[in-house]
SETOR-146152 format. One record per residue (C-alpha): residue in three letters; x, y, z. Coordinates in nm, 3 decimals. Layout:
+------+---------+---------+---------+
| resn |      px |      py |      pz |
+------+---------+---------+---------+
|  ALA |       X |       Y |       Z |
...
+------+---------+---------+---------+
***
This chain:
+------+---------+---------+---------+
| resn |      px |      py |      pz |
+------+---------+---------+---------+
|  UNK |  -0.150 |   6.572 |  -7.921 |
|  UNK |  -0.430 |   6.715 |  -8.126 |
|  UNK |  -0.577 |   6.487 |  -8.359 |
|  UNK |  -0.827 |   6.412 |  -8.642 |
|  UNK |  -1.096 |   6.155 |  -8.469 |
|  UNK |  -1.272 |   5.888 |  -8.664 |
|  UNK |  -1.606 |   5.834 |  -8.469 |
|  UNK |  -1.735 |   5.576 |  -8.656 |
|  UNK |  -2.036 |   5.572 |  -8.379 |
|  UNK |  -2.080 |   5.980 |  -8.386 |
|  UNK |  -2.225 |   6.127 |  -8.124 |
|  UNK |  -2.543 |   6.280 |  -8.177 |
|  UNK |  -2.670 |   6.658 |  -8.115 |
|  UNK |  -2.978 |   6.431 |  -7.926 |
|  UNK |  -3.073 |   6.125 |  -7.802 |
|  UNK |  -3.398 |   5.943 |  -7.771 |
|  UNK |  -3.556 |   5.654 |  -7.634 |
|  UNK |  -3.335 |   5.376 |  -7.539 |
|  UNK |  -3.557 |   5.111 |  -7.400 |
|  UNK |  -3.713 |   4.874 |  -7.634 |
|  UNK |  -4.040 |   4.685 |  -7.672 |
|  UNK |  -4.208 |   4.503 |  -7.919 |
|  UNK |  -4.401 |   4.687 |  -8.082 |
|  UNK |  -4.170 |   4.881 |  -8.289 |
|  UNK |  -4.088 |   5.236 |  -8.348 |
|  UNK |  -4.326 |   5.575 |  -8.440 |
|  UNK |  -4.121 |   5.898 |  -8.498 |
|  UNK |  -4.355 |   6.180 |  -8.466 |
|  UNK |  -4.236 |   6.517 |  -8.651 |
|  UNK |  -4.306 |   6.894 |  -8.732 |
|  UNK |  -4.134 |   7.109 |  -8.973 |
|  UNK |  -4.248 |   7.470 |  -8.871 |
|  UNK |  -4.145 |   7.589 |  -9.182 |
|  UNK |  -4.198 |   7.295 |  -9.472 |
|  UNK |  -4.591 |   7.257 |  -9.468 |
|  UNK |  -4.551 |   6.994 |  -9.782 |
|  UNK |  -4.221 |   6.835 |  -9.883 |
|  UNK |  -4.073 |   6.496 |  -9.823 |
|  UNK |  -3.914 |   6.342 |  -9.481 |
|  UNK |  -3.610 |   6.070 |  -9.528 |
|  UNK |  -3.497 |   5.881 |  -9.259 |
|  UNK |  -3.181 |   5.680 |  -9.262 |
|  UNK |  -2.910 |   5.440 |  -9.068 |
|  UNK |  -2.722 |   5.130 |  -9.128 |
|  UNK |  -2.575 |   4.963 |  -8.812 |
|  UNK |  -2.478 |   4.578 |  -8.832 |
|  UNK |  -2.655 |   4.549 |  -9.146 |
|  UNK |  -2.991 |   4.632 |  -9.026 |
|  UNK |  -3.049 |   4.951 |  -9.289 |
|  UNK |  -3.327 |   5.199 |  -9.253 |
|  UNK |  -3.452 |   5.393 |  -9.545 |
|  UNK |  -3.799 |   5.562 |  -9.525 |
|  UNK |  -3.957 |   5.852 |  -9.715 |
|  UNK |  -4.280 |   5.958 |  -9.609 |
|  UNK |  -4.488 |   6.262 |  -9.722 |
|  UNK |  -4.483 |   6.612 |  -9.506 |
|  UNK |  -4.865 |   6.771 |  -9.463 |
|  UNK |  -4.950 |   7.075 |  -9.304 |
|  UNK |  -4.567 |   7.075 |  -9.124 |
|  UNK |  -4.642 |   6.729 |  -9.000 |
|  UNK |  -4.485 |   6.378 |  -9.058 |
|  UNK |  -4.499 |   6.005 |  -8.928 |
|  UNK |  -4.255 |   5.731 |  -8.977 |
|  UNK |  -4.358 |   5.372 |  -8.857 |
|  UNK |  -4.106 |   5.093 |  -8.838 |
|  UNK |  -3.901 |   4.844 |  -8.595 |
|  UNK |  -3.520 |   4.816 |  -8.527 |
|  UNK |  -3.328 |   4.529 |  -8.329 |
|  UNK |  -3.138 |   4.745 |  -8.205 |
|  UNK |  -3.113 |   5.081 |  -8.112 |
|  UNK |  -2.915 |   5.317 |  -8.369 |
|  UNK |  -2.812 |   5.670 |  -8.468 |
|  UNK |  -3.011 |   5.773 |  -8.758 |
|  UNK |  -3.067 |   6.063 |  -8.987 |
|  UNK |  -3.376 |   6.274 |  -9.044 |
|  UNK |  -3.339 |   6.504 |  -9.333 |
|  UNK |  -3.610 |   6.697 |  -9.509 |
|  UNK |  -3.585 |   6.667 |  -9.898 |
|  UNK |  -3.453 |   6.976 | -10.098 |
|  UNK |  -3.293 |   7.105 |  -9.754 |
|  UNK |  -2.962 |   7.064 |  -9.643 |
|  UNK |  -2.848 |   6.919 |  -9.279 |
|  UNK |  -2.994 |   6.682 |  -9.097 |
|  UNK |  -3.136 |   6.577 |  -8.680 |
|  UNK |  -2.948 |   6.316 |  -8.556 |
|  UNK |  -3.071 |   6.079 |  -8.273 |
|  UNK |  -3.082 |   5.704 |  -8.180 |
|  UNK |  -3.393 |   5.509 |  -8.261 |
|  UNK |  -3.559 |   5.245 |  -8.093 |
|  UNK |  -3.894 |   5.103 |  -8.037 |
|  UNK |  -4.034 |   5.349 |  -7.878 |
|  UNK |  -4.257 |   5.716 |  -7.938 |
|  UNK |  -4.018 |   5.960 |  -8.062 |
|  UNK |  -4.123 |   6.327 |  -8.153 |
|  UNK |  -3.911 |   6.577 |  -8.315 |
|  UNK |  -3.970 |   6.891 |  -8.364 |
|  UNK |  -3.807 |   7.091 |  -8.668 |
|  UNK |  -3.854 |   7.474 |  -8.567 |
|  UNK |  -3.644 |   7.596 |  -8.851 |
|  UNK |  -3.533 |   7.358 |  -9.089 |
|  UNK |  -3.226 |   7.585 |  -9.223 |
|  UNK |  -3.089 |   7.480 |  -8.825 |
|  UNK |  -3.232 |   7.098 |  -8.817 |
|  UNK |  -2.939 |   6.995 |  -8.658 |
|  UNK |  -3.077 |   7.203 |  -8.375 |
|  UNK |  -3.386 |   6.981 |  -8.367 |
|  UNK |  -3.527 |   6.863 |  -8.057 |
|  UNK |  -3.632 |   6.465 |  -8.003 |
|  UNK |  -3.756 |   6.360 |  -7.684 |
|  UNK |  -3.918 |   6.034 |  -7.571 |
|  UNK |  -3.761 |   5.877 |  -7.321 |
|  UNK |  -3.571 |   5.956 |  -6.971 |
|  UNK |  -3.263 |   5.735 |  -7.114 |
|  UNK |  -3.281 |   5.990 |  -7.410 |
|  UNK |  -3.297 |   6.285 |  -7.184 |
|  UNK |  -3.002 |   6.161 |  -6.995 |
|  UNK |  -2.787 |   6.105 |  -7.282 |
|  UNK |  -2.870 |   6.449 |  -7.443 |
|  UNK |  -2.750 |   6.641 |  -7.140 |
|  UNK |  -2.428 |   6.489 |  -7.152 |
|  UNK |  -2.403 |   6.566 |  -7.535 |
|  UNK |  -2.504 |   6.915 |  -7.442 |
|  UNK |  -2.233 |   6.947 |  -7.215 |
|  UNK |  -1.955 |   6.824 |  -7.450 |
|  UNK |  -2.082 |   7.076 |  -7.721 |
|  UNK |  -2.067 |   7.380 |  -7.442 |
|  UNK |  -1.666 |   7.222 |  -7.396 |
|  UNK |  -1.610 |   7.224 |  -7.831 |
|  UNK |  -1.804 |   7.564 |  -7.825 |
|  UNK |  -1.541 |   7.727 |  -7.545 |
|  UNK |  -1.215 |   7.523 |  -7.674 |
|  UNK |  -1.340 |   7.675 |  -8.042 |
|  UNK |  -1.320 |   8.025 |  -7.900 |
|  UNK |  -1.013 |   7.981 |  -7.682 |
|  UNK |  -0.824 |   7.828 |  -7.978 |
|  UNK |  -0.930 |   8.114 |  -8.231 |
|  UNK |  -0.722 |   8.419 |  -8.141 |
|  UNK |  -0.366 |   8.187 |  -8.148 |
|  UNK |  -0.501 |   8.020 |  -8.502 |
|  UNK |  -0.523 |   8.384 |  -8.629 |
|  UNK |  -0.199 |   8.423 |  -8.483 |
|  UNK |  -0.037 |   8.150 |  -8.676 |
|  UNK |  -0.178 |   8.287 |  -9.058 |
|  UNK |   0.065 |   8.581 |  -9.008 |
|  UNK |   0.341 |   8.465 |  -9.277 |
|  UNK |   0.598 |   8.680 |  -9.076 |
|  UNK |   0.600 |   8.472 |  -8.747 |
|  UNK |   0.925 |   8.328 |  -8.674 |
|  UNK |   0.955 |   7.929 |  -8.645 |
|  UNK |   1.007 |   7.965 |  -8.289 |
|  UNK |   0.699 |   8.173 |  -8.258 |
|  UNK |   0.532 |   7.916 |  -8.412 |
|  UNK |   0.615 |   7.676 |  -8.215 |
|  UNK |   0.548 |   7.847 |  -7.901 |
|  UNK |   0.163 |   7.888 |  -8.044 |
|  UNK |   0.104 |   7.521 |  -8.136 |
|  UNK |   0.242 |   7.411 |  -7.795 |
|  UNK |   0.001 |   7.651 |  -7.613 |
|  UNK |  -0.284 |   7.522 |  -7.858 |
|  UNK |  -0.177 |   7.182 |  -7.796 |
|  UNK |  -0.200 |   7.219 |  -7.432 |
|  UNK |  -0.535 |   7.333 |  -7.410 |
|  UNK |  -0.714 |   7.094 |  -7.675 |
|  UNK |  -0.529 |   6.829 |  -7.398 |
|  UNK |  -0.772 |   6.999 |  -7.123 |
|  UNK |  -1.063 |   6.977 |  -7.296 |
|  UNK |  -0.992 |   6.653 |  -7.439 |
|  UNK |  -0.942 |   6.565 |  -7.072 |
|  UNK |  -1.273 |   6.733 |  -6.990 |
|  UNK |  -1.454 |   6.525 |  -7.221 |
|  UNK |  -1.303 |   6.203 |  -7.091 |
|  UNK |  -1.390 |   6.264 |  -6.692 |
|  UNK |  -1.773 |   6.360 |  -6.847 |
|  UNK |  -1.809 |   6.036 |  -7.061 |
|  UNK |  -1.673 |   5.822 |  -6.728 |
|  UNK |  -1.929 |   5.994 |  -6.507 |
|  UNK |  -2.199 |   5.912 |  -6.781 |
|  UNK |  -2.088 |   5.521 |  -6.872 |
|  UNK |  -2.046 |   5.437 |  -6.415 |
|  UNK |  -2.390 |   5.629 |  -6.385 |
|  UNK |  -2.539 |   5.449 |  -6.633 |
|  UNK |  -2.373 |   5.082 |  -6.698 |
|  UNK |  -2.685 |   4.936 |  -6.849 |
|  UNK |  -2.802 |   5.196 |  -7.114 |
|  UNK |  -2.736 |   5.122 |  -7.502 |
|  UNK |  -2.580 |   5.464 |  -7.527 |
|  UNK |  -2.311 |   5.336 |  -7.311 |
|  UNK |  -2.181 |   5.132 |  -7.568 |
|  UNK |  -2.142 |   5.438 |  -7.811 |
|  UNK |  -1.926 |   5.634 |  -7.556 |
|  UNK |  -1.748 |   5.274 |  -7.548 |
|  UNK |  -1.734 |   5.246 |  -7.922 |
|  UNK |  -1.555 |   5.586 |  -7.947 |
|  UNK |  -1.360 |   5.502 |  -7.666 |
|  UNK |  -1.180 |   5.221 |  -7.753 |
|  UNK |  -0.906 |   5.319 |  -7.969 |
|  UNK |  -0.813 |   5.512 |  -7.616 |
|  UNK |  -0.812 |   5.259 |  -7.415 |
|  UNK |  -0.497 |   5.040 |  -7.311 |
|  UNK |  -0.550 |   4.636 |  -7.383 |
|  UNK |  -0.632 |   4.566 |  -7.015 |
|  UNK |  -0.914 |   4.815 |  -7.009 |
|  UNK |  -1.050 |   4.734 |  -7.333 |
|  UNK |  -1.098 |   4.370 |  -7.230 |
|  UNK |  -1.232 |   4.501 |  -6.914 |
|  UNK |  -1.463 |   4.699 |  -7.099 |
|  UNK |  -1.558 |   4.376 |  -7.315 |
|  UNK |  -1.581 |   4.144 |  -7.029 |
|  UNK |  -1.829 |   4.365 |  -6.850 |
|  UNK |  -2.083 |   4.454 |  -7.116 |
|  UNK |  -2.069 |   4.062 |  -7.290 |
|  UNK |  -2.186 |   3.976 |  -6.933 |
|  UNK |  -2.473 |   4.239 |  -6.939 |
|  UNK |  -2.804 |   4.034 |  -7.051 |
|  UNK |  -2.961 |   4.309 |  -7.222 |
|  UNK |  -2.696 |   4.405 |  -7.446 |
|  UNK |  -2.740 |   4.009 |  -7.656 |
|  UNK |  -2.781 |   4.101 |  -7.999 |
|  UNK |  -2.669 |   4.451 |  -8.029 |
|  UNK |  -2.524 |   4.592 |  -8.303 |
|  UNK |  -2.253 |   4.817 |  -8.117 |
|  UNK |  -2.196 |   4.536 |  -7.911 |
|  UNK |  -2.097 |   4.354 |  -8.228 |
|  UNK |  -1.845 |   4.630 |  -8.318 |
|  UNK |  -1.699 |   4.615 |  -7.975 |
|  UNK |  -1.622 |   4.272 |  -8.011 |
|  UNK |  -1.513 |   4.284 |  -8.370 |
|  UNK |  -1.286 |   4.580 |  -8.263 |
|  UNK |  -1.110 |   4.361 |  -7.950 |
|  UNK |  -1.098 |   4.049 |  -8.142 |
|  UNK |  -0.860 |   4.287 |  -8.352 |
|  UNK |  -0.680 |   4.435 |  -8.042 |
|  UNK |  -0.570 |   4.050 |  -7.908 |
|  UNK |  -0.393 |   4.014 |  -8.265 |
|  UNK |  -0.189 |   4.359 |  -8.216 |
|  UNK |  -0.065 |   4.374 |  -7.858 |
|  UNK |   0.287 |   4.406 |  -7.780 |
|  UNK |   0.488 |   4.131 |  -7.966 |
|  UNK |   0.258 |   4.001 |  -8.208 |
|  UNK |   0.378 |   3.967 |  -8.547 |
|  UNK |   0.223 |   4.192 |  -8.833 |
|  UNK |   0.233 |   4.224 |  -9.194 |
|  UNK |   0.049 |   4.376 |  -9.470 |
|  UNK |   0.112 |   4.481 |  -9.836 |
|  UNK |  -0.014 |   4.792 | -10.003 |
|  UNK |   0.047 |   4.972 | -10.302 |
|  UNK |   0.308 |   5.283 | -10.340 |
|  UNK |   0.229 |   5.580 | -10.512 |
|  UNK |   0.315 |   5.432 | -10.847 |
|  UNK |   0.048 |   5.157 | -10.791 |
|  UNK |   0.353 |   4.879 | -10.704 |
|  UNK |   0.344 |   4.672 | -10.419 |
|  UNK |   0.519 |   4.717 | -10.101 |
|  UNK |   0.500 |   4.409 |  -9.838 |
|  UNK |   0.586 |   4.543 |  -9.514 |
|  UNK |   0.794 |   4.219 |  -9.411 |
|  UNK |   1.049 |   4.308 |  -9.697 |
|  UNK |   1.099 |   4.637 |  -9.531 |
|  UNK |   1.060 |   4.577 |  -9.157 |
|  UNK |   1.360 |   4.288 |  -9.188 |
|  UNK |   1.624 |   4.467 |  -9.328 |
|  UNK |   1.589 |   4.762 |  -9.042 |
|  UNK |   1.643 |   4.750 |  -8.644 |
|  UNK |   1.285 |   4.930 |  -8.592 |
|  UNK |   1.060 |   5.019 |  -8.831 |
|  UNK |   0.738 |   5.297 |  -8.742 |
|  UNK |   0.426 |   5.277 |  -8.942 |
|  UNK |   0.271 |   5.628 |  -8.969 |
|  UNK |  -0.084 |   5.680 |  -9.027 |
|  UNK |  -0.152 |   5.997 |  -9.144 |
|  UNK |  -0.327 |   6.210 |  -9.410 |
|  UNK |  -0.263 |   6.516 |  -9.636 |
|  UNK |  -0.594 |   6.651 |  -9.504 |
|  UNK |  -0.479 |   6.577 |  -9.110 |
|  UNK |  -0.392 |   6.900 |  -8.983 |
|  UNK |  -0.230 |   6.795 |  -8.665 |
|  UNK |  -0.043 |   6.514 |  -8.891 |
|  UNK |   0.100 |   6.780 |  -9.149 |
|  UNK |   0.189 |   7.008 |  -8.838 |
|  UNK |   0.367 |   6.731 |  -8.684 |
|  UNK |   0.521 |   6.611 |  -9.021 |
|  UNK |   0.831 |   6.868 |  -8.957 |
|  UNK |   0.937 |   6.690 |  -8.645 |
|  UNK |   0.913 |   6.377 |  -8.757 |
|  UNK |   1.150 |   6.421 |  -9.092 |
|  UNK |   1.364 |   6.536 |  -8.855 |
|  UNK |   1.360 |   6.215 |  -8.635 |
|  UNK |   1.388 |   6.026 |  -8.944 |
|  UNK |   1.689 |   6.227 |  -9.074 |
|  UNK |   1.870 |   6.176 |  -8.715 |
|  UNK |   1.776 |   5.789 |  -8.702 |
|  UNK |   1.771 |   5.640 |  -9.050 |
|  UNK |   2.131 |   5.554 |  -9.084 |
|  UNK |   2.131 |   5.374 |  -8.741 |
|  UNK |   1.851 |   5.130 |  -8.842 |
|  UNK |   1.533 |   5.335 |  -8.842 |
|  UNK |   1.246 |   5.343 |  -9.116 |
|  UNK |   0.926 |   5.444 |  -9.189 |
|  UNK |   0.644 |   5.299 |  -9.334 |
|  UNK |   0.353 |   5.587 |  -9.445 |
|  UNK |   0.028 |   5.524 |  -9.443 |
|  UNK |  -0.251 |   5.736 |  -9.586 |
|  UNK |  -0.585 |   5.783 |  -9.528 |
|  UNK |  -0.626 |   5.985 |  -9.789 |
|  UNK |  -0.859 |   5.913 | -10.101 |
|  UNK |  -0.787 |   6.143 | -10.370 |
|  UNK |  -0.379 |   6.045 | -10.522 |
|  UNK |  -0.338 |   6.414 | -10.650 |
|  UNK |  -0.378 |   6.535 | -10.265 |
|  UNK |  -0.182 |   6.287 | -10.138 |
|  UNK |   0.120 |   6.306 | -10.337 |
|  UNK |   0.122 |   6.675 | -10.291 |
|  UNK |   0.128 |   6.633 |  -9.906 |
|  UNK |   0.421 |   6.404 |  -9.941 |
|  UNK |   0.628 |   6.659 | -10.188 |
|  UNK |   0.492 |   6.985 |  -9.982 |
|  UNK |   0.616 |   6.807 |  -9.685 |
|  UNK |   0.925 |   6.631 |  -9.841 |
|  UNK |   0.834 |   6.323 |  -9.673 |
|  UNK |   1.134 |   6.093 |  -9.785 |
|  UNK |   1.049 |   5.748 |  -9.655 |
|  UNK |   0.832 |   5.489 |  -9.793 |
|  UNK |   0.469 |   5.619 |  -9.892 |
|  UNK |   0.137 |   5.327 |  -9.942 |
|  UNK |  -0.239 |   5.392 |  -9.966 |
|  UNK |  -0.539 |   5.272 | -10.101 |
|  UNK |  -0.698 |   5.573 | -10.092 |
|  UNK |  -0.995 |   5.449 |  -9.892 |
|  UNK |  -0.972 |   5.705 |  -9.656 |
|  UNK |  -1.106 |   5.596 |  -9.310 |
|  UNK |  -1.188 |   5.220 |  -9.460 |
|  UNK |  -0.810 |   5.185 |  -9.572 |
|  UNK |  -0.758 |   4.808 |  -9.555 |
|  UNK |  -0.436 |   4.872 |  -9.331 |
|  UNK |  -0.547 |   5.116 |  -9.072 |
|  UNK |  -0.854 |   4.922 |  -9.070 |
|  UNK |  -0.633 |   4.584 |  -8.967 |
|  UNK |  -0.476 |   4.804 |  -8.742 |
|  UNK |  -0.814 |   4.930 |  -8.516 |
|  UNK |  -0.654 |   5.308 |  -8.628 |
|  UNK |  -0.958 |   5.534 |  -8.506 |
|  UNK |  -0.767 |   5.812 |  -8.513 |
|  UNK |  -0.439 |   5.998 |  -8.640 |
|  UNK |  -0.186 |   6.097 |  -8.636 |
|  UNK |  -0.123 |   5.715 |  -8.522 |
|  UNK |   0.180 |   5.486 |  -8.524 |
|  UNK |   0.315 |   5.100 |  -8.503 |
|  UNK |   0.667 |   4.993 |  -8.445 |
|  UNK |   0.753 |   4.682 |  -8.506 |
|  UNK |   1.103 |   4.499 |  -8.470 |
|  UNK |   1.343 |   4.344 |  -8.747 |
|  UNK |   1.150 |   4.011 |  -8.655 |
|  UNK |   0.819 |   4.221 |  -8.699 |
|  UNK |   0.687 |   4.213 |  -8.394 |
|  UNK |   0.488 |   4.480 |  -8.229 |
|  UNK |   0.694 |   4.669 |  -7.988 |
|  UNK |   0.505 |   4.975 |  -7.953 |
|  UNK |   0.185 |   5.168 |  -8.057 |
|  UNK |   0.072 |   5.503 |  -8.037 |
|  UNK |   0.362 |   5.657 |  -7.880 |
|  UNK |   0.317 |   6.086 |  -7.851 |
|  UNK |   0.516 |   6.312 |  -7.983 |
|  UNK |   0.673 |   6.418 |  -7.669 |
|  UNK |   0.832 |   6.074 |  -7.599 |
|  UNK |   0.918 |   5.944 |  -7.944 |
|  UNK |   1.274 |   6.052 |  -7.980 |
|  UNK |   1.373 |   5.896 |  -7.645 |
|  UNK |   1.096 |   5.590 |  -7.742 |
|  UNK |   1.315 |   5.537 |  -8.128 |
|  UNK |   1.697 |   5.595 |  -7.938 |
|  UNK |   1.616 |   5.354 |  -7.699 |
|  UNK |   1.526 |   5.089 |  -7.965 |
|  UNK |   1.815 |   5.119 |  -8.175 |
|  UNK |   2.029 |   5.037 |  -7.861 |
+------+---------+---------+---------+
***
């Protein structure tokens, strides 16, 4: 299934230097075209924040600093929009702005770890560039208002099918890269983004391996990893959850009140701005309609942070069960609980509350919610 990714490490257009030493960082720049201005550079990772300004003569700039630990940061020039995106570390790093209306584009070089890293990020944009163009002829298809529901359907199954190669692609790419190279820090971002993919025995694989690794002590995506695991052990299959949230009309809804009183209970995460969760919306009111009166409910959970928006997704959609937000968006105090990194997403949970599945696809739900009620 298509869906709406949360990266909360994102992957940047290019990577630097990712060996450290003590002496701290220099980032080395030129902006072809901005002979005076102002350079910013900024990141937050673990609470170690970077924010620099320093002055742009003749099309050249200098930052000077130290990190901990290697992070993605942002290099914007003042007055301009867009920004290069790399990880810094304590190292020489030169960038080189050739046009700053295409900064993104930038170049940054410094190190073969870099290097490394920015092939494979080259590779996965050649993947989003293809998938892009594969995907645009049937999304042109499906604006035409005359296009039967089957139709339809047909289209978003075909699209479906190929976003599940590349997706696939991008997986086998991002192995390749983390067994070739165990012991860089950009390992742990292709970890990071990983995680919400992998099952509970490979994420504590994944944790076990890299805590053992010496020269990953102290860093700050090591720290998430952790953090994101030590969630994971409280939601495996027959824990006992809970949570309360507000409803649309700003009263609390405890999900134990609802959970007890029904044989199985889902908890969808989703958004008004999802696309793949409004597409898949249809499918699941009809689930609901064909379950409901045999013990089946749903819990809703938005990401979404403006109310207005929201409640229109739920009435456009005629979502009938049980809507709560916070409108937090990707920091929503329940999908955050619940290590949600990406949606459309799900729980279900017993009359007990306990956990008895998560992130079940589309394809298998029906037979996943019948079997349940048994």
């Amino acid at each position: 299934m298509k869906k709406i990714i949360f990266i909360f490490v994102v992957a940047a257009t290019v990577f630097t230097a990712c060996v450290n030493t003590p002496k701290g960082y220099t980032v080395q720049g030129t902006v072809a075209d901005v002979p005076e201005g102002s350079a910013v550079l900024t990141g937050n990772l673990d609470g170690e924040k970077i924010a620099d300004t320093v002055q742009i003569k003749d099309g050249k700039f200098t930052f000077l600093g130290s990190v901990t630990t290697p992070q993605l940061i942002s290099l914007t020039i003042v007055d301009n929009p867009g920004a290069a995106r790399f990880y810094l570390d304590n190292s020489v790093i030169t960038v080189d702005i050739a046009n700053v209306a295409e900064i993104s584009k930038a170049t940054a070089v410094g190190s073969k770890d870099g290097e490394t890293y920015a092939q494979l990020t080259s590779s996965i944009k050649s993947l989003e560039t293809s998938i892009k163009a594969e995907l645009e002829p049937f999304e042109t298809q499906l604006q035409d208002k005359s296009l039967s529901a089957a139709k339809q359907k047909e289209l978003n199954a075909i699209m479906e099918t190929k976003y599940e190669e590349y997706e696939a692609k991008v997986a086998q790419l991002q192995k390749e890269f983390i067994a070739a190279n165990p012991s860089a820090p950009a390992t742990l971002i292709l970890h990071a983004q990983k995680l919400a993919y992998y099952s509970d025995d490979e994420i504590k694989t994944v944790v076990e391996n890299i805590n053992a690794r010496p020269e990953f002590k102290n860093n700050g995506y090591l720290k998430l990893i952790n953090a994101f695991w030590d969630n994971a052990r409280n939601l495996q299959i027959g824990a006992i959850v809970d949570f309360t949230q507000n409803d649309p009309n700003g009263n609390p809804v405890t999900f134990s009140d609802v959970y007890k009183k029904h044989t199985l209970t889902m908890i969808d995460f989703w958004a008004s701005w999802c696309g793949p969760c409004r597409r898949f919306n249809p499918t699941l009111l009809k689930i609901y309609e064909k379950y409901h009166k045999q013990g089946f409910e749903i819990v809703g959970v938005s990401l979404d942070r403006d109310q207005e928006a929201w409640l229109k997704g739920v009435a456009t959609d005629k979502l009938p069960w049980i809507q709560v937000s916070d409108l937090k968006y990707w920091k929503n105090e329940v999908s955050t609980k619940f290590n949600i990194r990406y949606i459309p997403n799900n729980y279900f949970v017993n009359a007990e509350g306990a956990i008895v599945g998560k992130q079940i696809g589309e394809a298998e739900l029906d037979a996943f919610i019948a079997e349940h009620l048994k």
